[in-house]
N, CA, C and O atoms as a GROMACS GRO file, in nm:
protein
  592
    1UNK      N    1   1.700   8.595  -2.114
    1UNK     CA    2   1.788   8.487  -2.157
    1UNK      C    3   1.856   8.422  -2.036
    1UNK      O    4   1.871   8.300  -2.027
    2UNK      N    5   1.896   8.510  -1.942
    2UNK     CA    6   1.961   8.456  -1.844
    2UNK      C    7   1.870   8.354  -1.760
    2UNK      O    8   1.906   8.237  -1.743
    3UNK      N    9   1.756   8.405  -1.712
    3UNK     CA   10   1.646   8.338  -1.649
    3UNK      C   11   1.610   8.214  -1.698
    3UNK      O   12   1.568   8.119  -1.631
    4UNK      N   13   1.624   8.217  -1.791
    4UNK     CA   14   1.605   8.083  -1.925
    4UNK      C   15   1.729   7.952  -1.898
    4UNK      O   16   1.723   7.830  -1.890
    5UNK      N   17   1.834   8.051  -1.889
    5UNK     CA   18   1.959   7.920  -1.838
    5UNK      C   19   1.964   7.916  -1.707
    5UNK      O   20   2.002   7.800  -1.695
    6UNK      N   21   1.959   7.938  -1.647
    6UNK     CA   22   1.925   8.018  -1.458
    6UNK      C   23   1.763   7.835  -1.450
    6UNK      O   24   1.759   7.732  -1.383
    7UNK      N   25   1.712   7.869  -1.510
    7UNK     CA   26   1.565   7.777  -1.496
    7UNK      C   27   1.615   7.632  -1.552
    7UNK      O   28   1.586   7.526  -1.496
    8UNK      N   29   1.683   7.639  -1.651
    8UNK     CA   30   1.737   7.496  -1.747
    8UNK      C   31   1.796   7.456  -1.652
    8UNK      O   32   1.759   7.348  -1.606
    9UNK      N   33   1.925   7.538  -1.581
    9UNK     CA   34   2.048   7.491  -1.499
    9UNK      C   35   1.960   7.412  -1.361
    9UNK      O   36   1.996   7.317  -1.292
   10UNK      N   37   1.861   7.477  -1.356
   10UNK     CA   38   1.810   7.396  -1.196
   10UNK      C   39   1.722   7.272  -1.205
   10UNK      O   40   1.712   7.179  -1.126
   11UNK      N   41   1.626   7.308  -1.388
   11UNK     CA   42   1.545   7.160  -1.382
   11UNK      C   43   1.674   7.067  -1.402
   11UNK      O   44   1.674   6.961  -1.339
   12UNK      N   45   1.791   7.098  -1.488
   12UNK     CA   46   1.901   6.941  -1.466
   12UNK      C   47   1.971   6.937  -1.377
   12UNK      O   48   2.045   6.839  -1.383
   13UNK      N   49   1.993   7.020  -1.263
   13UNK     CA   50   2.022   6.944  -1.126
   13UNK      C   51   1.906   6.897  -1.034
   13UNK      O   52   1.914   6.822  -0.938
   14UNK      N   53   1.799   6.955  -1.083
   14UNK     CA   54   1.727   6.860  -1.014
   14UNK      C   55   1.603   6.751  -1.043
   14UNK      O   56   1.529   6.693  -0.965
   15UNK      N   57   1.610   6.749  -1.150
   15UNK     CA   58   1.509   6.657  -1.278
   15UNK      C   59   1.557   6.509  -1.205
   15UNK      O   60   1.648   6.492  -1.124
   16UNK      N   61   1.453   6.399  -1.268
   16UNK     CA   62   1.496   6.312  -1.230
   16UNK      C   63   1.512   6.251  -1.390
   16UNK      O   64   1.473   6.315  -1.488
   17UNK      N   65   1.583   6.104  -1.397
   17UNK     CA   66   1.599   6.040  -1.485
   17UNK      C   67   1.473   5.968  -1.555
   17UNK      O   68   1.467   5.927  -1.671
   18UNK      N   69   1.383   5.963  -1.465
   18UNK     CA   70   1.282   5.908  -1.522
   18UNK      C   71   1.247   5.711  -1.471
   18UNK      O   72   1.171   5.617  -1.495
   19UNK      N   73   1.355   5.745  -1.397
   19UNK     CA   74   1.343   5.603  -1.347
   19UNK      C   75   1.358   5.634  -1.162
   19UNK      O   76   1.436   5.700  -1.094
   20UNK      N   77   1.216   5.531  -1.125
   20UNK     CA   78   1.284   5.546  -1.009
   20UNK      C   79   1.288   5.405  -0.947
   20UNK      O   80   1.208   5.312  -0.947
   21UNK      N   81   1.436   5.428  -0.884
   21UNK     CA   82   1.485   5.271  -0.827
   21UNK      C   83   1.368   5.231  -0.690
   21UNK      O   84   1.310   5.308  -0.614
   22UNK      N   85   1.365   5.094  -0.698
   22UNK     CA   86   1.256   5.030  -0.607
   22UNK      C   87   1.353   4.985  -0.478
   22UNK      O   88   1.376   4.865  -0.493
   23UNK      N   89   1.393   5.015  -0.405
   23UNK     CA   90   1.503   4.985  -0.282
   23UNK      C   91   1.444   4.942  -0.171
   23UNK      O   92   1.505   4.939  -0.064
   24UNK      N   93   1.328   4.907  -0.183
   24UNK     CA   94   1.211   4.837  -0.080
   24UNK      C   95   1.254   4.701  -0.045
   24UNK      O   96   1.286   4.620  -0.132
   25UNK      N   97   1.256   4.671   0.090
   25UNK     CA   98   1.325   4.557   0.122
   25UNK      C   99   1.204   4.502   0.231
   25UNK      O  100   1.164   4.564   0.329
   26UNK      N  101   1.155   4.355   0.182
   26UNK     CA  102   1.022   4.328   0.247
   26UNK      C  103   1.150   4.247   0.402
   26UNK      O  104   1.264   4.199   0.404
   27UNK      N  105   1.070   4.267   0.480
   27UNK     CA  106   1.085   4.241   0.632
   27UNK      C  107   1.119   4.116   0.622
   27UNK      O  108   1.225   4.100   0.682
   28UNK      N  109   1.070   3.997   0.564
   28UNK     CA  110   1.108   3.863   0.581
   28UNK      C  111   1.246   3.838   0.550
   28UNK      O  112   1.307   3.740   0.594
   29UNK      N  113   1.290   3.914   0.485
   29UNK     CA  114   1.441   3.900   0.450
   29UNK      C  115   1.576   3.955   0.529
   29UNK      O  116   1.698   3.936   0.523
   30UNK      N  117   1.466   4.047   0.621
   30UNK     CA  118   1.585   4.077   0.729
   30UNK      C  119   1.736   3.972   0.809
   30UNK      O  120   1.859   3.984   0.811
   31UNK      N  121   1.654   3.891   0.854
   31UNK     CA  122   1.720   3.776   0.903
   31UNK      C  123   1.853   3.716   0.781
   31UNK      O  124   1.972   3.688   0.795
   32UNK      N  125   1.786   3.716   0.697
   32UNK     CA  126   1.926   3.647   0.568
   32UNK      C  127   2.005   3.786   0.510
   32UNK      O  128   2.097   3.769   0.431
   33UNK      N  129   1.967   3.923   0.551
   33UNK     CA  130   2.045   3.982   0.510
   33UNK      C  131   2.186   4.019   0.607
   33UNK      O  132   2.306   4.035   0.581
   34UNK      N  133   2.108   4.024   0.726
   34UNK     CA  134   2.205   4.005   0.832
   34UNK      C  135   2.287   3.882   0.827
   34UNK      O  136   2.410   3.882   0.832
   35UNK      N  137   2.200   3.760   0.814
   35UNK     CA  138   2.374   3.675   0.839
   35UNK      C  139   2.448   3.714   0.700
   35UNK      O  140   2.568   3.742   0.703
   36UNK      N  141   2.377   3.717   0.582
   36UNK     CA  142   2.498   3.740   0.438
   36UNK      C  143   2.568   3.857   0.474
   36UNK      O  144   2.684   3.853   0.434
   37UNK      N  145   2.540   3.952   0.530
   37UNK     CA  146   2.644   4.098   0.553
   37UNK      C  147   2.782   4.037   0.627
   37UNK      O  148   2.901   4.055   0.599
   38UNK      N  149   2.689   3.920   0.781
   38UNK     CA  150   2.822   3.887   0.835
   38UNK      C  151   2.918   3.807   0.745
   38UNK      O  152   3.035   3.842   0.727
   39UNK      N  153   2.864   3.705   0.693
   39UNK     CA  154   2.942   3.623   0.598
   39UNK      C  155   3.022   3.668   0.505
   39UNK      O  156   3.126   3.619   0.463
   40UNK      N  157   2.958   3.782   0.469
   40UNK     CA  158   3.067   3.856   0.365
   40UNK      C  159   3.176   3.884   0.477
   40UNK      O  160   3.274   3.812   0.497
   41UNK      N  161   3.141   4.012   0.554
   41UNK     CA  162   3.252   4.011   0.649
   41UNK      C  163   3.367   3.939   0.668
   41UNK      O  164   3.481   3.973   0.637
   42UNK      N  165   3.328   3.831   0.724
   42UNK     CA  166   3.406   3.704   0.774
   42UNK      C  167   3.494   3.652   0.638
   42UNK      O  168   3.609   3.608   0.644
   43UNK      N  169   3.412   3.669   0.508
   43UNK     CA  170   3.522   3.628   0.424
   43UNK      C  171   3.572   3.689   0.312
   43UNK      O  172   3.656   3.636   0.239
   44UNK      N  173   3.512   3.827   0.292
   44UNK     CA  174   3.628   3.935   0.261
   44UNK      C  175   3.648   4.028   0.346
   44UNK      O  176   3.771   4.024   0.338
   45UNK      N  177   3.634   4.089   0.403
   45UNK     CA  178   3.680   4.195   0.548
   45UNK      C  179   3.626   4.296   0.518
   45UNK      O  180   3.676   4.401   0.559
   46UNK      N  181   3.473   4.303   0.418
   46UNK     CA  182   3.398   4.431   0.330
   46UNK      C  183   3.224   4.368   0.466
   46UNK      O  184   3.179   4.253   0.466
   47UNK      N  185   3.191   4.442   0.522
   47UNK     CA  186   3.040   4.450   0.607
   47UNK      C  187   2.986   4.508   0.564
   47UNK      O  188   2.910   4.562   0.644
   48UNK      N  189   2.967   4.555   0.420
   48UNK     CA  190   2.867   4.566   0.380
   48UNK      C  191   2.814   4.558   0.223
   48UNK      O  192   2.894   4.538   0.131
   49UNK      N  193   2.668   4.578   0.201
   49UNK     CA  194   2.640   4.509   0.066
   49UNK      C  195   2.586   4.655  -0.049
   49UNK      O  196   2.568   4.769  -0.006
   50UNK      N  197   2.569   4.617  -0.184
   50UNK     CA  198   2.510   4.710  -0.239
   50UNK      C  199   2.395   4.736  -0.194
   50UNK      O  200   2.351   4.655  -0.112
   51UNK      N  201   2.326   4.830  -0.222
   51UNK     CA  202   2.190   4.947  -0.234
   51UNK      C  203   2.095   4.810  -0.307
   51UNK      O  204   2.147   4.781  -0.415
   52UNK      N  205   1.979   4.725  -0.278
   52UNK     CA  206   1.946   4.649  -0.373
   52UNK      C  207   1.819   4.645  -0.322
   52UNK      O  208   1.814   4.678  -0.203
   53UNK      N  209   1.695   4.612  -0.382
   53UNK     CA  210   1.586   4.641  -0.315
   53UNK      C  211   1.546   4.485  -0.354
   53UNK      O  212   1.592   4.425  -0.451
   54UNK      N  213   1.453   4.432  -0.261
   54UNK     CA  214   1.419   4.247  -0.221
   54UNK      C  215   1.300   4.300  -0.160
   54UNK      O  216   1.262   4.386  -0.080
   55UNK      N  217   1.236   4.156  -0.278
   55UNK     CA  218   1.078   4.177  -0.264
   55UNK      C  219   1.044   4.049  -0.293
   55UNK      O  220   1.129   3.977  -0.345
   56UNK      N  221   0.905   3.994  -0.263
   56UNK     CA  222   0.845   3.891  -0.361
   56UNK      C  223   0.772   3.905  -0.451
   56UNK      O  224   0.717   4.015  -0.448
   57UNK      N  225   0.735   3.820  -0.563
   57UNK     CA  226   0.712   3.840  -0.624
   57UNK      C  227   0.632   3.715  -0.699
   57UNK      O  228   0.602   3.641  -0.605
   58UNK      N  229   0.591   3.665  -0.804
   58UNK     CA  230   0.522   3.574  -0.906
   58UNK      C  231   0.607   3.570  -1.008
   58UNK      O  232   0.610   3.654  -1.098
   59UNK      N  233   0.713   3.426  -0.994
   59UNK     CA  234   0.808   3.426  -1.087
   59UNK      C  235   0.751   3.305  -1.201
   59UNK      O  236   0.769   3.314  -1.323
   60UNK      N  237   0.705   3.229  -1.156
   60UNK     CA  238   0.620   3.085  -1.216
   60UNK      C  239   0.696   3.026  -1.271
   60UNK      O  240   0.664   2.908  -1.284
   61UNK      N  241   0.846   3.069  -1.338
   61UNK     CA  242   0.954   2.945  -1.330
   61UNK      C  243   1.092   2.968  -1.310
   61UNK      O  244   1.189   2.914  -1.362
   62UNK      N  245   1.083   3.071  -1.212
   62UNK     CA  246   1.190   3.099  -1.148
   62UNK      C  247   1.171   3.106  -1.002
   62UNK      O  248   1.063   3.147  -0.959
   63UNK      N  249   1.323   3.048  -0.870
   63UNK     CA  250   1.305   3.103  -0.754
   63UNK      C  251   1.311   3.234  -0.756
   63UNK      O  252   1.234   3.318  -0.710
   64UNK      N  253   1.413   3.244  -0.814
   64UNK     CA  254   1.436   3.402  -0.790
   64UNK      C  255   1.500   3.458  -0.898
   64UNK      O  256   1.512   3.401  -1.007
   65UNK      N  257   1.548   3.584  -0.868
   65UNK     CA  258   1.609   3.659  -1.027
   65UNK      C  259   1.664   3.781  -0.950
   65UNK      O  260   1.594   3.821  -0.856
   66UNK      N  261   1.745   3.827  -0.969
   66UNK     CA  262   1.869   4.001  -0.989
   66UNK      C  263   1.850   4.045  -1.133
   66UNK      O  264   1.886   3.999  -1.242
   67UNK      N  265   1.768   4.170  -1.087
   67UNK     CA  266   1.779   4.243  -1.188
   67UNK      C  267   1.810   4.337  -1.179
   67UNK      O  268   1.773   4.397  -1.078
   68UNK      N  269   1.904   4.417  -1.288
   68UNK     CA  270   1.990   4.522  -1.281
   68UNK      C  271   1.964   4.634  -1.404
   68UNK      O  272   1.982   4.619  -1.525
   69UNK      N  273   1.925   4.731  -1.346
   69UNK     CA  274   1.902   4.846  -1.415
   69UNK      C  275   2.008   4.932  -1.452
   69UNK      O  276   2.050   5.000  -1.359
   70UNK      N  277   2.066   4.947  -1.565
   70UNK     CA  278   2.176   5.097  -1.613
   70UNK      C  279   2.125   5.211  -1.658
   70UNK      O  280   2.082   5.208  -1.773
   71UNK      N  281   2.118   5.337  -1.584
   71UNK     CA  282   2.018   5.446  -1.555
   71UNK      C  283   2.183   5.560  -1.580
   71UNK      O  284   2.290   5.576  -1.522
   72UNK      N  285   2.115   5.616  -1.701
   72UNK     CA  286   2.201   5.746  -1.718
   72UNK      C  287   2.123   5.876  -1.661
   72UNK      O  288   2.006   5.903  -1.688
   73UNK      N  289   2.202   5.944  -1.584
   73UNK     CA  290   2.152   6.050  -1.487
   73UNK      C  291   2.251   6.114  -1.488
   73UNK      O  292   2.354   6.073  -1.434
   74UNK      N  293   2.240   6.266  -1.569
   74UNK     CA  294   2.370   6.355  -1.573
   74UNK      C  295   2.447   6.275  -1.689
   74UNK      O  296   2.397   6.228  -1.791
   75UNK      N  297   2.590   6.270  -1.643
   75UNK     CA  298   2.718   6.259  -1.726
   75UNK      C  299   2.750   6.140  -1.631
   75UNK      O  300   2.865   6.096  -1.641
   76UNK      N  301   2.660   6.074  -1.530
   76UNK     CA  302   2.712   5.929  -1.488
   76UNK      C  303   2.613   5.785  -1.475
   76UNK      O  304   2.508   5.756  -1.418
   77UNK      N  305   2.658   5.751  -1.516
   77UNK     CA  306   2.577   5.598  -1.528
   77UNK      C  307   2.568   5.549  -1.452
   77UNK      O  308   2.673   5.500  -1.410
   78UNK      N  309   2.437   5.519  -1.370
   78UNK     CA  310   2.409   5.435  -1.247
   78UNK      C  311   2.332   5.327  -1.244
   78UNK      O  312   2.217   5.341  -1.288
   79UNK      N  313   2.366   5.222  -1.202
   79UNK     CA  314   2.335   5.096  -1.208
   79UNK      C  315   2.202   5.030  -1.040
   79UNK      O  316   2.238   5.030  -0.923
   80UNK      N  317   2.092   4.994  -1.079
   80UNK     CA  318   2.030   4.999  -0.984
   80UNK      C  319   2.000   4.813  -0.981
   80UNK      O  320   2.018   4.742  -1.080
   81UNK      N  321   1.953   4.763  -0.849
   81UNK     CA  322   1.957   4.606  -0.832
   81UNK      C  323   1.847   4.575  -0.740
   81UNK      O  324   1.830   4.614  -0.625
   82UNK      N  325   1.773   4.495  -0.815
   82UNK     CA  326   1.664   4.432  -0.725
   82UNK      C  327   1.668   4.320  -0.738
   82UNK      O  328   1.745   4.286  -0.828
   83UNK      N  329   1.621   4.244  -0.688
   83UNK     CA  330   1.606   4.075  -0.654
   83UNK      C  331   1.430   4.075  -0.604
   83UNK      O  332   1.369   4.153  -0.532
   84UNK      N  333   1.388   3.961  -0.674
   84UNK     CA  334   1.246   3.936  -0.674
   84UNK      C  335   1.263   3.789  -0.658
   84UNK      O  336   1.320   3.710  -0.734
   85UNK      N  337   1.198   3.764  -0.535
   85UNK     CA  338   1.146   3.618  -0.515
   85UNK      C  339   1.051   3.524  -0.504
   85UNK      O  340   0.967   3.549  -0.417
   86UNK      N  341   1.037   3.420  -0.566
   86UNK     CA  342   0.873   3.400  -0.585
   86UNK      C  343   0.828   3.333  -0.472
   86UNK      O  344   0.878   3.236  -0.415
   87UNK      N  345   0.728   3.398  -0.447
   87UNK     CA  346   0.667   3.354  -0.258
   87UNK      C  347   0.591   3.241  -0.273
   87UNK      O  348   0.511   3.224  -0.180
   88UNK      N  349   0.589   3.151  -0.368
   88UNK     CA  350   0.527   3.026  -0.350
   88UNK      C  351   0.611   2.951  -0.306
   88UNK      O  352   0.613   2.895  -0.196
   89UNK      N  353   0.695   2.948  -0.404
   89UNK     CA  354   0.836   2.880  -0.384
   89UNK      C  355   0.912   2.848  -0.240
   89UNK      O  356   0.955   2.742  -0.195
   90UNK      N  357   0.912   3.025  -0.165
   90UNK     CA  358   0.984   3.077  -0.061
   90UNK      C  359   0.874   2.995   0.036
   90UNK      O  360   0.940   2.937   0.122
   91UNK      N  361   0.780   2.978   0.047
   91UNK     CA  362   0.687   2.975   0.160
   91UNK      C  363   0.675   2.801   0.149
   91UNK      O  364   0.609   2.744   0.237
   92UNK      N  365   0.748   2.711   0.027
   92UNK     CA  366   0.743   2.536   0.044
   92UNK      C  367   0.877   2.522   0.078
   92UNK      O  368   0.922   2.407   0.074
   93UNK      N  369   0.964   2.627   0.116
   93UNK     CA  370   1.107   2.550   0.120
   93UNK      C  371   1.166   2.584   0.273
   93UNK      O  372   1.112   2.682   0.324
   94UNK      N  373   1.269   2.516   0.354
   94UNK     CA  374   1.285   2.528   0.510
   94UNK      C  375   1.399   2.670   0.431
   94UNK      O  376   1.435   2.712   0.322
   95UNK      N  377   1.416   2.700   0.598
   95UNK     CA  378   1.552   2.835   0.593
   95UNK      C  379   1.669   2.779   0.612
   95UNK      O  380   1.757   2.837   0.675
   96UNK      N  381   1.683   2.672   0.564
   96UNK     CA  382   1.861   2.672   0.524
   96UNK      C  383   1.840   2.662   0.335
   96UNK      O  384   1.940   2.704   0.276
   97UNK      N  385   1.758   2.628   0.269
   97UNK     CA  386   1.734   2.629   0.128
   97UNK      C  387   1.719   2.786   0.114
   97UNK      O  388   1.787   2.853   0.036
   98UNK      N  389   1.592   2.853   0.225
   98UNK     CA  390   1.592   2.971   0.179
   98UNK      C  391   1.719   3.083   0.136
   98UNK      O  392   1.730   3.155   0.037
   99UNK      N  393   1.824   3.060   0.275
   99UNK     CA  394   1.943   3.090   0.274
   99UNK      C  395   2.035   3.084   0.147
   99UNK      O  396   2.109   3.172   0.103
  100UNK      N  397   2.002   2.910   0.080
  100UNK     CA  398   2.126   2.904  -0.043
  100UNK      C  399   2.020   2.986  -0.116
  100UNK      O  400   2.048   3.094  -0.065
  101UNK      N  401   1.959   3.002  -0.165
  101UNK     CA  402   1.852   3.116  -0.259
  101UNK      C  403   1.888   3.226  -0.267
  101UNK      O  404   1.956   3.277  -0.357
  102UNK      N  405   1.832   3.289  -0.143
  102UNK     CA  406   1.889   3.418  -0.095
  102UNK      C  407   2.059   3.438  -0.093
  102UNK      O  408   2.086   3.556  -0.074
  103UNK      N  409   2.185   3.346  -0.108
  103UNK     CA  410   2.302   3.413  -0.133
  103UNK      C  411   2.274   3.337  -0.256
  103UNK      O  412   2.204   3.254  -0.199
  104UNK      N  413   2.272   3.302  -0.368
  104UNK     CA  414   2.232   3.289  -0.477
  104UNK      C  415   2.204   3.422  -0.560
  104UNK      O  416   2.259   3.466  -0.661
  105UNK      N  417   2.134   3.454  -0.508
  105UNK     CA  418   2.078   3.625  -0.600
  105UNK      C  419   2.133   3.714  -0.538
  105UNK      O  420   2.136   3.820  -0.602
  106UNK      N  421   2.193   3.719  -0.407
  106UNK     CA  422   2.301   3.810  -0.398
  106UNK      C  423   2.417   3.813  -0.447
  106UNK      O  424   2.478   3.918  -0.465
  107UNK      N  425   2.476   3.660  -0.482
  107UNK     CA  426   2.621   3.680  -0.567
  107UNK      C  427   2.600   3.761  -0.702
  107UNK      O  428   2.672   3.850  -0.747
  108UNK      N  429   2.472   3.702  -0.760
  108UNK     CA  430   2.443   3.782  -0.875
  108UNK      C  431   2.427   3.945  -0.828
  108UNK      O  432   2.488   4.011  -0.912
  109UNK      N  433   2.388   4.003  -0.760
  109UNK     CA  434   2.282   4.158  -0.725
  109UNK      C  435   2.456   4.244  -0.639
  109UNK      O  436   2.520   4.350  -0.634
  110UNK      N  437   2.455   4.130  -0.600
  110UNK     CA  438   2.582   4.244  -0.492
  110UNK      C  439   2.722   4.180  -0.544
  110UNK      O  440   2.816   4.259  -0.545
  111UNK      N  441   2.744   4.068  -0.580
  111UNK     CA  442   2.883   4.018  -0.605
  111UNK      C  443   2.917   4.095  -0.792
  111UNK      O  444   3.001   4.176  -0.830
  112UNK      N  445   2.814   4.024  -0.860
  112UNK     CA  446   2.776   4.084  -0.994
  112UNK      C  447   2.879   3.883  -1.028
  112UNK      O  448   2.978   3.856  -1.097
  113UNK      N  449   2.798   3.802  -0.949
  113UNK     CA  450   2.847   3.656  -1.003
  113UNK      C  451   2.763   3.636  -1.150
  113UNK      O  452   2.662   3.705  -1.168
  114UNK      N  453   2.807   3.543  -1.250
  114UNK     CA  454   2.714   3.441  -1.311
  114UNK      C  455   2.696   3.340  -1.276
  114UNK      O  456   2.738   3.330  -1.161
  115UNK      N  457   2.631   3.198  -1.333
  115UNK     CA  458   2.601   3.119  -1.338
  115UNK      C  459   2.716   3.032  -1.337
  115UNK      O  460   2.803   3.075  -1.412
  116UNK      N  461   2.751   2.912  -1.271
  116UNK     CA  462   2.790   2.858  -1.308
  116UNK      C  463   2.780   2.722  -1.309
  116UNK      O  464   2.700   2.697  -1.218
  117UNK      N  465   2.834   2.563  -1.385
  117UNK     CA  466   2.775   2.468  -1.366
  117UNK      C  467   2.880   2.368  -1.304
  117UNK      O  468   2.889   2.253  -1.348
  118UNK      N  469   2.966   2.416  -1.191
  118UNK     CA  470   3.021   2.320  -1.098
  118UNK      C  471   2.921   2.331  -0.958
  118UNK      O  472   2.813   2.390  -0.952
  119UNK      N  473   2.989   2.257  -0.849
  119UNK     CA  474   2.928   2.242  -0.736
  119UNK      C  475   2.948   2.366  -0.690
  119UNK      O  476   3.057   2.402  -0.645
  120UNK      N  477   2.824   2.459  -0.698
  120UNK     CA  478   2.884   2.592  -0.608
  120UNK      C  479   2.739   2.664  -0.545
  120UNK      O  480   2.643   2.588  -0.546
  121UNK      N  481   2.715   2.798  -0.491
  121UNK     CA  482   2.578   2.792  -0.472
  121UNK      C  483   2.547   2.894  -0.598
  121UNK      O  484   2.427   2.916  -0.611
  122UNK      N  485   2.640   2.964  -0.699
  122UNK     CA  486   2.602   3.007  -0.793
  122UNK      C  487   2.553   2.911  -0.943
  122UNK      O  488   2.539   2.946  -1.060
  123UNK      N  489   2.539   2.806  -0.888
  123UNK     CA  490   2.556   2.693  -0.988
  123UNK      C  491   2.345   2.725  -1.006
  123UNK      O  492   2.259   2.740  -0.920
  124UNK      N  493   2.336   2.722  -1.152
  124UNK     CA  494   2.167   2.763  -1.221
  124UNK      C  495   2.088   2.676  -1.163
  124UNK      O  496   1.987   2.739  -1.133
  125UNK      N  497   2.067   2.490  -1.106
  125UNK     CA  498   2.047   2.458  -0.984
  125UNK      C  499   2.027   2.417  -0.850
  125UNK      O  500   2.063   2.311  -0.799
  126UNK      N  501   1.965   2.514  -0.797
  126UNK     CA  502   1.970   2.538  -0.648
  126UNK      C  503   2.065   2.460  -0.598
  126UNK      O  504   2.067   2.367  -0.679
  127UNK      N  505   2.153   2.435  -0.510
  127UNK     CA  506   2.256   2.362  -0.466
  127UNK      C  507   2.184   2.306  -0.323
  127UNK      O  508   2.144   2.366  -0.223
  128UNK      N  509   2.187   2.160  -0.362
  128UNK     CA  510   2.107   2.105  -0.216
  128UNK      C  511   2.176   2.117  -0.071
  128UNK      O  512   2.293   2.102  -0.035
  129UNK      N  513   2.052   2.152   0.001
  129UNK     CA  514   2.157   2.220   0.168
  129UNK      C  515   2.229   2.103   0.191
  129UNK      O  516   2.327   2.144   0.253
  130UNK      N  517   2.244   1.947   0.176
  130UNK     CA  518   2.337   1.827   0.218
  130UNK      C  519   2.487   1.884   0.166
  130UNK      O  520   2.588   1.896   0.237
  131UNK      N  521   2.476   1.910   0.057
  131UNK     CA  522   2.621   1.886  -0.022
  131UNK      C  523   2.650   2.028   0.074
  131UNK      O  524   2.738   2.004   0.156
  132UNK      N  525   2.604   2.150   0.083
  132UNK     CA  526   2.646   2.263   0.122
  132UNK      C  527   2.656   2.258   0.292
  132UNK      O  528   2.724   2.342   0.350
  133UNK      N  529   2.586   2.157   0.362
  133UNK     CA  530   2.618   2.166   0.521
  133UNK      C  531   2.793   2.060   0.513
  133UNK      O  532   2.893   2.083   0.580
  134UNK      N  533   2.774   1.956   0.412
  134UNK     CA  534   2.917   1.902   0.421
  134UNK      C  535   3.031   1.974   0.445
  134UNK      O  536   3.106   1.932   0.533
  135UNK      N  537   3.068   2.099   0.370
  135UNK     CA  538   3.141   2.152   0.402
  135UNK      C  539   3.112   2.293   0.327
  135UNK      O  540   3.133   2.320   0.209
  136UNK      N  541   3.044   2.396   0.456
  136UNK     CA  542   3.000   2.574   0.430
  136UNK      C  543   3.098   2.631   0.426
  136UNK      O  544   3.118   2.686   0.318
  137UNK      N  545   3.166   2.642   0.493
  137UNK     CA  546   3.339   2.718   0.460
  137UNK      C  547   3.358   2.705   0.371
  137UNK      O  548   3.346   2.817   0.322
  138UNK      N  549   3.395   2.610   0.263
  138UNK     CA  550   3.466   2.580   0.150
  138UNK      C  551   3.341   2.664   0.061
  138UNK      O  552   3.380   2.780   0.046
  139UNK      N  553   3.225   2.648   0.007
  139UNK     CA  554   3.113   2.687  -0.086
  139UNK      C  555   3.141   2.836  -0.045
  139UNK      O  556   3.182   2.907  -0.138
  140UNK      N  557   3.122   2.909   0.104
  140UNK     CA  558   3.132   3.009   0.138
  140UNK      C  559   3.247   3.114   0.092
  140UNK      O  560   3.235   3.228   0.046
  141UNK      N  561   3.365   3.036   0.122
  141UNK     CA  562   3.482   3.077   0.108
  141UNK      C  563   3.466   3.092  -0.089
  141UNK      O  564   3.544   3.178  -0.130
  142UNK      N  565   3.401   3.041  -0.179
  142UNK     CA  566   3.421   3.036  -0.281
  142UNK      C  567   3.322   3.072  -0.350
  142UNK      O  568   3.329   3.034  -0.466
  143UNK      N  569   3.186   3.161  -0.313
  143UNK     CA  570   3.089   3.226  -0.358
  143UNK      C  571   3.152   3.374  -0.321
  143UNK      O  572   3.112   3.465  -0.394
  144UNK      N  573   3.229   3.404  -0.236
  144UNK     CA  574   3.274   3.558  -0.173
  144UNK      C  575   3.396   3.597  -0.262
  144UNK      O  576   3.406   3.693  -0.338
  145UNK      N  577   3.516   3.468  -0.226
  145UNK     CA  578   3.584   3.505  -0.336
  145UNK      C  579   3.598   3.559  -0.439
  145UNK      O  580   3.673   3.654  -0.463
  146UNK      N  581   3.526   3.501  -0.514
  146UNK     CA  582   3.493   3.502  -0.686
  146UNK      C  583   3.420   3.643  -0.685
  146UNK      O  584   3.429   3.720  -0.782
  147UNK      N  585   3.371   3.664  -0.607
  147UNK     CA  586   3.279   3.797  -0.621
  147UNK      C  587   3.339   3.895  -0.663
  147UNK      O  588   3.450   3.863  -0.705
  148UNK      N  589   3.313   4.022  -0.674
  148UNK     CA  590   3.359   4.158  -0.727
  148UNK      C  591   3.279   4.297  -0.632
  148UNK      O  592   3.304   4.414  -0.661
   0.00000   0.00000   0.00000
């Protein structure tokens, strides 16, 4: 009997949930994760981001998407975040669009933003790089903010 709870007690510390998180982060994204880490920095005084795994992907009518997994494991609920981007998309647009994209699905993945429909870069869409080079501080200052 003992051996029996002795064997139970170790497959549930060490069993898995049955899910396993994808935290794979393709190389092209290096560059935008680094400046968004600084940017956060600079405008909440936090350097660094959630656990989120960024990939591409075949969205066909989406740029991109945060998706968020709630994974019960044990007696605590863990929440897992990927972002998938569609590489057709990524590969017709310059890197300052890529940029509003990429903090786009991070307000959603790491801020936990929604949608919204004023001038912002969380706005459903894409916010054109003109209106956002007019003035980046202000959009910046107000995608970090709002965050969580």
């Amino acid at each position: 009997m003992l051996k029996k709870i002795s064997l139970s007690l170790l497959l549930m510390l060490t069993g898995c949930s049955g899910y396993d998180p994808d935290e794979y982060v393709d190389p092209a994204f290096t560059p935008f994760i680094k400046q968004y880490v600084k940017d956060k920095g600079l405008y909440t005084g936090i350097g660094s981001i959630r656990r989120i795994g960024i990939r591409f992907g075949n969205l066909t009518t989406l740029a991109g998407v945060c998706r968020v997994k709630s994974v019960k494991e044990f007696f605590v609920k863990r929440k897992y975040y990927n972002i998938t981007i569609d590489k057709t998309i990524w590969d017709k647009i310059d890197d300052a669009t890529r940029l509003l994209l990429f903090y786009h699905e991070m307000g959603h993945c790491d801020l936990s933003l929604l949608h919204t429909t004023d001038k912002s870069i969380m706005n459903s869409f894409l916010m054109p790089v003109s209106l956002f080079n007019n003035d980046p501080d202000y959009y910046l200052n107000q995608l970090f903010k709002e965050g969580k």
